[in-house]
C-alpha positions in Angstrom: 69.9 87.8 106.0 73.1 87.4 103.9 72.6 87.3 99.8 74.9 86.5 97.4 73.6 88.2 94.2 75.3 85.8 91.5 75.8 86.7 87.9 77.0 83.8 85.1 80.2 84.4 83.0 79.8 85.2 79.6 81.4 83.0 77.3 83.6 84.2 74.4 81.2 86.1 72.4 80.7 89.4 70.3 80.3 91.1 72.9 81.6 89.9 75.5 84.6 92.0 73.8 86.9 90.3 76.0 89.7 90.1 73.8 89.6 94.0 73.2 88.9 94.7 77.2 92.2 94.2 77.9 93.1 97.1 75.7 91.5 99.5 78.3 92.4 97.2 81.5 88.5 96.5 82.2 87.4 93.1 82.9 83.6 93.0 81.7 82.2 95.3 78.8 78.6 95.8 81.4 77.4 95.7 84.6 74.5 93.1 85.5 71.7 95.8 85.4 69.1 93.8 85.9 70.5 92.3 89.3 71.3 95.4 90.8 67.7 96.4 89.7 66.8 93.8 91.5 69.1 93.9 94.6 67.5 97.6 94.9 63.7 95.4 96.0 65.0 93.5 98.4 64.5 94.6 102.2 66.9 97.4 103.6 68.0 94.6 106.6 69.6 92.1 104.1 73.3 92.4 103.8 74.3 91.7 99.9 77.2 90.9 98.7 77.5 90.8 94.3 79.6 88.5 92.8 79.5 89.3 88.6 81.2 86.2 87.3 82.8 87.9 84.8 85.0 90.6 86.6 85.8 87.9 90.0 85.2 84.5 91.1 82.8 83.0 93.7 84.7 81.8 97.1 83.6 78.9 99.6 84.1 81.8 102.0 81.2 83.7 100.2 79.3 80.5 100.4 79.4 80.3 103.6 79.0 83.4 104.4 75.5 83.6 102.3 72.1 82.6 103.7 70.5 82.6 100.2 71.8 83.5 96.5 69.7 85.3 94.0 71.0 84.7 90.7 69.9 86.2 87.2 71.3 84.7 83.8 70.6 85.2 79.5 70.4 82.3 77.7 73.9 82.7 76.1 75.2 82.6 80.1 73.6 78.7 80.7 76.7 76.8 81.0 78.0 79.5 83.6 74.8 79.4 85.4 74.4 75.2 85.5 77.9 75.5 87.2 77.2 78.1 89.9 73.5 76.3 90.0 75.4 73.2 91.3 78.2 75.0 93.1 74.9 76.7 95.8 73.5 72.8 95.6 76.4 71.5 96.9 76.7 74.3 99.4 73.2 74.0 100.8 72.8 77.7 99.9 69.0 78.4 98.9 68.9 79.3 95.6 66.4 82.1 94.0 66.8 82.2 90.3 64.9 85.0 87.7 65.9 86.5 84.3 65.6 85.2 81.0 67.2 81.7 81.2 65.2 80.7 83.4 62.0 82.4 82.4 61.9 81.0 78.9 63.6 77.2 80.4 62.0 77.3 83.7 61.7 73.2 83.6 65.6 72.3 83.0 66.0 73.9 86.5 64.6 71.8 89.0 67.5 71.5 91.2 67.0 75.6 91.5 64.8 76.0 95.0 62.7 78.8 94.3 62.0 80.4 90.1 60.5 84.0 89.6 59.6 84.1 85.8 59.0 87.5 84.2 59.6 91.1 85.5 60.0 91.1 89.3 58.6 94.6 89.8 54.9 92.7 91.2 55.4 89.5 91.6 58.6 89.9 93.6 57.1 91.2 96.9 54.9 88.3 96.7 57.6 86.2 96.8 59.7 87.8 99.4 57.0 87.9 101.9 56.9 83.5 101.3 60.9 83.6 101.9 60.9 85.8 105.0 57.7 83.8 106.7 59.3 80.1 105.2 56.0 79.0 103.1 57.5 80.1 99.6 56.5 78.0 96.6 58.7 76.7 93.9 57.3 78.7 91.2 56.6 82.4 91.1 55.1 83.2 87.4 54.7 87.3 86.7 50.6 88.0 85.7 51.6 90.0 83.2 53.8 93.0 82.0 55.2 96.0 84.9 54.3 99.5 85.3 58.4 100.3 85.2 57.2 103.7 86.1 57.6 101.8 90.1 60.9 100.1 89.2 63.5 101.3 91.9 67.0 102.6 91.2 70.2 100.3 90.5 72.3 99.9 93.2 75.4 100.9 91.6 76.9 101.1 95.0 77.1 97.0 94.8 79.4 97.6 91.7 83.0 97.9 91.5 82.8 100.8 88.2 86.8 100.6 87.4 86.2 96.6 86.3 83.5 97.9 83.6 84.0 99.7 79.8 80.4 100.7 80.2 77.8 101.4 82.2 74.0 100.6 81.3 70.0 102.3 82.1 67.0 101.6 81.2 64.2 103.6 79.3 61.4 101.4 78.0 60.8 98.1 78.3 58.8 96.2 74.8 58.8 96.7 70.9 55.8 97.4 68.9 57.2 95.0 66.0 56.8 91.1 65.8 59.7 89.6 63.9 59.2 86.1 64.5 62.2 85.1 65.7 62.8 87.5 68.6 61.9 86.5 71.5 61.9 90.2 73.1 58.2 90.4 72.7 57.8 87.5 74.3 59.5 88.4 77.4 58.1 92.7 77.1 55.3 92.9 75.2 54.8 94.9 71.8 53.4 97.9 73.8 56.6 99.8 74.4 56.3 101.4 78.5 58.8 103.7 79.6 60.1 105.7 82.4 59.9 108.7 83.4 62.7 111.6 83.1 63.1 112.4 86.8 63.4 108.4 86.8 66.0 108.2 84.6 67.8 111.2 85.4 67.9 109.9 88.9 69.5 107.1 87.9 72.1 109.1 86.2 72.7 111.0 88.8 73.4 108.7 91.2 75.5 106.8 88.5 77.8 109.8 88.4 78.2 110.3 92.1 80.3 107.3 91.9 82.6 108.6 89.8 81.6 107.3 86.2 81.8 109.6 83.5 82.0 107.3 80.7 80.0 105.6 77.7 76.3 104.6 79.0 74.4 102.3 77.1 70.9 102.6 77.1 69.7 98.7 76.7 66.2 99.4 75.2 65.5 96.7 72.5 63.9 99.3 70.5 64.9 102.6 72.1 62.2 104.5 69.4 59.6 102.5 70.4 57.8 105.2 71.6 58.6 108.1 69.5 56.1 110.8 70.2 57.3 110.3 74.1 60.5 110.2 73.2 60.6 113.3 71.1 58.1 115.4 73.1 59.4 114.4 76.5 62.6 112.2 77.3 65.0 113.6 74.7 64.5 117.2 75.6 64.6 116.1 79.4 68.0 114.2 78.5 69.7 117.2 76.7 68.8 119.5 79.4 70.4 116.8 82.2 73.6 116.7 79.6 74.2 120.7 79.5 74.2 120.6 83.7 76.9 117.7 83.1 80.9 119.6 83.0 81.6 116.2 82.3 78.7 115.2 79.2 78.1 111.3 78.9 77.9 109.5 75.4 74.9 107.1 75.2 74.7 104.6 72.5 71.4 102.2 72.1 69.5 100.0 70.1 66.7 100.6 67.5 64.8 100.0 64.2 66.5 101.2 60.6 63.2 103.1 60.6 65.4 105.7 63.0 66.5 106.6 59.2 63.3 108.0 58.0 62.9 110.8 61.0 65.3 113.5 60.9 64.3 115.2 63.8 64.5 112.5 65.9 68.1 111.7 64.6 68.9 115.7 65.7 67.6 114.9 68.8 69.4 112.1 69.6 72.7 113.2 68.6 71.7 116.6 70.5 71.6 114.4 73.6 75.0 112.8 73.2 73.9 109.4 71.3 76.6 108.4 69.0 76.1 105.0 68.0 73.3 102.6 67.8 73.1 99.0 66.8 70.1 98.0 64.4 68.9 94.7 63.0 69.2 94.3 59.4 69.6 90.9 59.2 69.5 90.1 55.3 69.5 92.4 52.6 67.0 89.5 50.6 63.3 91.1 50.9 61.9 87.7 50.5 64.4 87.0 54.0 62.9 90.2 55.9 59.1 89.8 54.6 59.4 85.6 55.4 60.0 86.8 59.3 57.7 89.2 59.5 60.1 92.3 59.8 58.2 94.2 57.2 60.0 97.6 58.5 63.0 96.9 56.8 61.3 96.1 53.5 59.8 100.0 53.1 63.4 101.7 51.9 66.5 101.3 51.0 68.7 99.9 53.6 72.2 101.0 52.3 70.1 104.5 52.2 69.2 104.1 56.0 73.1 103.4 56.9 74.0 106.3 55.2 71.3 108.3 56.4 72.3 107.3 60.4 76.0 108.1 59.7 75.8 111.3 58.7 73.3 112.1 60.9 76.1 111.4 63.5 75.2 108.0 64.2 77.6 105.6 64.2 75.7 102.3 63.4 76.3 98.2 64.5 74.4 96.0 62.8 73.2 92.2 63.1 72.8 90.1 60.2 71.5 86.4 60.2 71.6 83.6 57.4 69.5 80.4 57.4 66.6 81.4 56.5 63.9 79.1 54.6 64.1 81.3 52.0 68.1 81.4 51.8 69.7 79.7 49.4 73.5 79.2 48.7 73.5 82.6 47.1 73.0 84.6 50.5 76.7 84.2 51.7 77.6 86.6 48.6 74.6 88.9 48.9 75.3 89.6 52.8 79.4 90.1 51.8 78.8 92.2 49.0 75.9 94.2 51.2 78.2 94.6 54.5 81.4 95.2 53.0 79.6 98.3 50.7 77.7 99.7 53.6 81.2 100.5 55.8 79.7 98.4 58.5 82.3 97.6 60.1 80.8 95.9 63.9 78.9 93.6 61.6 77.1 90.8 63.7 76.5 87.7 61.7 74.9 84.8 63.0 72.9 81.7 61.9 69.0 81.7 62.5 68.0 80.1 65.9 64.7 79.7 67.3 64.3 80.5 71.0 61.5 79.3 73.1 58.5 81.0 73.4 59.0 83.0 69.8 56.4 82.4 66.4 59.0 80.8 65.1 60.2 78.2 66.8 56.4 77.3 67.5 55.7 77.1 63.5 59.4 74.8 63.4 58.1 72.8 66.1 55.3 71.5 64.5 57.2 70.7 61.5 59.6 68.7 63.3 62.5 71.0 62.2 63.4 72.0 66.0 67.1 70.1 67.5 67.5 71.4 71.0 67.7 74.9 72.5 69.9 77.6 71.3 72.8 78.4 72.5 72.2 82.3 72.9 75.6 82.7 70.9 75.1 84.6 67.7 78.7 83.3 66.6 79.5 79.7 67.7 78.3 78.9 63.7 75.5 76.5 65.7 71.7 76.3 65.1 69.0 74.6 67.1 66.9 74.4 63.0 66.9 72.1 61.0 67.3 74.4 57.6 64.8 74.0 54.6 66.8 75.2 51.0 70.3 74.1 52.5 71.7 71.3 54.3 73.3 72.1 57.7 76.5 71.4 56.5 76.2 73.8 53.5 75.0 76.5 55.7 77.6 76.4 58.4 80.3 75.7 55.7 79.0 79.3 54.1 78.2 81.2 57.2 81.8 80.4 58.1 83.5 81.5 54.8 81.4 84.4 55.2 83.0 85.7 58.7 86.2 84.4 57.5 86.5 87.0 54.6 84.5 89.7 56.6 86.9 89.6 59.6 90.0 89.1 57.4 92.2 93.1 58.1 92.5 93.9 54.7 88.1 93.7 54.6 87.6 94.8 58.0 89.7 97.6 57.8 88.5 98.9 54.4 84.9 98.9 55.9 86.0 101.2 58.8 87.7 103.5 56.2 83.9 103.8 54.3 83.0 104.1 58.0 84.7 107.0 59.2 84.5 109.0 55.4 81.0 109.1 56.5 80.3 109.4 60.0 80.0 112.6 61.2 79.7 112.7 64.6 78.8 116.3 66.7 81.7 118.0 68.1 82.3 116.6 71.9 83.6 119.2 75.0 84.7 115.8 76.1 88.4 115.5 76.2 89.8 111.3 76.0 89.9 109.9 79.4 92.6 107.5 80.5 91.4 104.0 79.0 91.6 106.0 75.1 95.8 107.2 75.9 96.0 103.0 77.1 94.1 101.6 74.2 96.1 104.1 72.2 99.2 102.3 73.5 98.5 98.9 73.6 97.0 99.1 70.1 100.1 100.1 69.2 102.3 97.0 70.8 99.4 94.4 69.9 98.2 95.6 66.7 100.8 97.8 65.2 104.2 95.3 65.9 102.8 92.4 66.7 99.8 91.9 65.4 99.3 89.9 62.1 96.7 93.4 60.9 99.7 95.4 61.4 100.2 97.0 57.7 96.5 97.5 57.7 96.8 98.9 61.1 99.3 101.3 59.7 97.5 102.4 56.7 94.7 102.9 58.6 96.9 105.7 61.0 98.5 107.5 58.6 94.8 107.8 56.6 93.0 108.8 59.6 95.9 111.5 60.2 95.7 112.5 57.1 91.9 112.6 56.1 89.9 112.6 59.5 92.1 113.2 62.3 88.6 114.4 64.3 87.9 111.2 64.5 91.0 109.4 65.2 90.1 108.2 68.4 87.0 106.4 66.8 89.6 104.4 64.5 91.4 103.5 66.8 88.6 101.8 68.8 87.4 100.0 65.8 90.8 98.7 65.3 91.0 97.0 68.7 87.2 95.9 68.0 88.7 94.7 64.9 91.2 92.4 66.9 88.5 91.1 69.2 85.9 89.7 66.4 88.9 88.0 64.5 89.8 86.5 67.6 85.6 85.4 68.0 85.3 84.3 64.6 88.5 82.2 64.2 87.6 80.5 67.1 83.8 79.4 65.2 86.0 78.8 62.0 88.0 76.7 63.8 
């Protein structure tokens, strides 16, 4: 049997970080874990051939060559999907489709021939044993959540590394919260279940005999979910597999602000080479946070808890949303003032949207205030609400003055300045690879002579040089970062 394991381009997006991937010659910021995952369940006999979208394109030849195509998509990768959808249609190639796209819009896809919603670990034998003997159904639904403790190792081998910035695992699945807009529960579950060390250590291993030695992301929702596990068991397991590394990784995740309040764990962390993590904030207005139901953001102070992860040597990313019932015109200020004090300078901000499946778009539904599906973009300045305090036109007309003046070089690069006075990252034995020098370079060309930033760029050099030259090559990441959300945001401005 011949597969074609398809993965959607990603449109312009946050990250996508396509406009700063060219700094380092990549051609997709991650890998499609979840299809190599998958790729790793399928029978030993089947000859697989991946074809990620977002690094090369998908060839008659391949079509021919395939006898089926398994293809896994996110919501924000729909468009991409519909066209390779209609591309395997038109081809006569059987189509086997899974992921979230089509878990949480299952019935926009009837032209796909076979749908396995929700994790694949059980339900996907199932399925496979229909495909081989010919009797399989339309519709395979998961019973409930995985034992990920059986998930099988990526097949990195399917992967061409060089085309990547990162590389990504997996260490729990779930997040004990229930803010009612996130649709991660829906899909995982609120009890957090996690993998074993030799598991993930595995992974990494097998990862590095290819030849990466890079950044890893970790794409936990809420990597902290399980903190006594974490603390007692993974993170002492991870340090251990980083001291038998002469080349260490740097990990980077996602969690709760609530990281803040534990010091140990923070030690930990860094201790096991995490340097940056993305949290949700989302508004700095309690009434904002307590109105959808993320309560854990309401029990300190949140310019505190950036602080706090900074010097800690956490580096911290952080989403922000505006739309809220509760919002009213005032919020545009109150999120500029808020980000551009904090120093955050990888500040996602995005208007409220309602995905299927989540509390809130159940509540909206009933009120009539639901227009459509979301478009899984956090910045194309759309919304699938209807808003309540504001009219549509006076929220996108603020959300977009509100990117505008965050993204402008003179406010972007003052927030990685209050950044970097902070951060203070633990000494690394790792010396910059190859993509830093190019970055370097190019930075210097796009940013520093062309570039319209290019007297902020400056100031920022000589400062760093001057003030923190430890953690030079940190600015000069932010600054092609920098260059990429301008690039997003004029685009939703536009």
């Amino acid at each position: 049997m011949n597969a074609l394991l398809l993965y959607p381009e990603f449109p312009i997006s946050f990250w996508s970080l396509k406009h700063a991937l060219k700094f380092i010659g990549c051609k997709a910021a991650l890998p499609p874990l979840g299809l190599i995952t998958v790729a790793a369940m399928l029978p030993k006999s089947w000859n697989l051939r991946l074809i990620d979208m977002n690094v090369k394109k998908l060839t008659e030849d391949d079509l021919r060559w395939a006898d089926c195509a398994l293809i896994s998509a996110m919501v924000v990768q729909r468009q991409s999907a519909e066209e390779l959808i209609a591309r395997c249609n038109s081809a006569k190639v059987p189509l086997i489709a899974g992921g979230p796209l089509f878990t949480e819009e299952s019935e926009q896809f009837p032209e796909v021939d076979h749908l396995v919603l929700g994790e694949a670990e059980e339900i996907f034998t199932h399925f496979l044993a229909d495909f081989e003997a010919g009797r399989a159904q339309h519709i395979y639904k998961a019973p409930g959540y995985s034992d990920i403790q059986t998930t099988p190792a990526p097949r990195w081998d399917l992967l061409d590394i060089r085309q990547y910035a990162s590389m990504s695992v997996q260490f729990s699945r779930g997040c004990p919260y229930d803010c009612d807009f996130c649709d991660i529960t829906v899909l995982f579950g609120r009890r957090p279940r996690v993998k074993t060390p030799k598991q993930v250590m595995a992974e990494l291993d097998a990862l590095w005999e290819t030849g990466w030695c890079g950044n890893v992301f970790f794409v936990d929702d809420n990597f902290i979910g399980n903190k006594p596990y974490l603390k007692k068991t993974f993170l002492p397991a991870l340090t251990e597999w980083q001291r038998s590394r002469k080349k260490p990784a740097t990990f980077y995740t996602e969690a709760t602000i609530t990281l803040a309040d534990d010091a140990e764990l923070m030690s930990q962390m860094v201790a096991a080479g995490f340097n940056t993590v993305f949290v949700g904030i989302e508004t700095p207005a309690e009434e904002g946070l307590r109105e959808c139901n993320k309560l854990q953001n309401t029990r300190g102070d949140l310019m505190t808890s950036v602080s706090k992860l900074r010097k800690a040597g956490l580096a911290v990313q952080a989403g922000f949303i505006v739309g809220f019932d509760s919002d009213t015109p005032s919020i545009f200020e109150r999120q500029r003032d808020f980000i551009q004090k904090s120093g955050i300078a990888t500040a996602m901000v995005g208007m409220l949207q309602a995905p299927r499946g989540t509390r809130l778009y159940k509540r909206l539904l009933t009120e009539g205030r639901i227009k459509g599906l979301i478009s899984g973009n956090n910045v194309d300045g759309t919304t699938n609400i209807v808003p309540k305090e504001m009219s549509l036109e006076v929220l996108a007309a603020g959300y977009q003055k509100l990117v505008r003046y965050l993204y402008t070089p003179k406010n972007y690069y003052r927030r990685v300045r209050i950044f970097l006075r902070e951060y203070n990252p633990a000494p690394s034995k790792a010396w910059p690879d190859w993509q830093y020098f190019l970055a370097l370079w190019r930075s210097f060309f796009y940013l520093g002579i062309f570039g319209k930033e290019r007297f902020c760029y400056w100031q920022l050099i000589v400062w760093m040089l001057c003030r923190r030259p430890r953690l030079f090559h940190v600015g000069i990441k932010h600054a092609v970062y920098g260059y990429h959300f301008r690039k997003v945001y004029k685009l939703t401005t536009n």
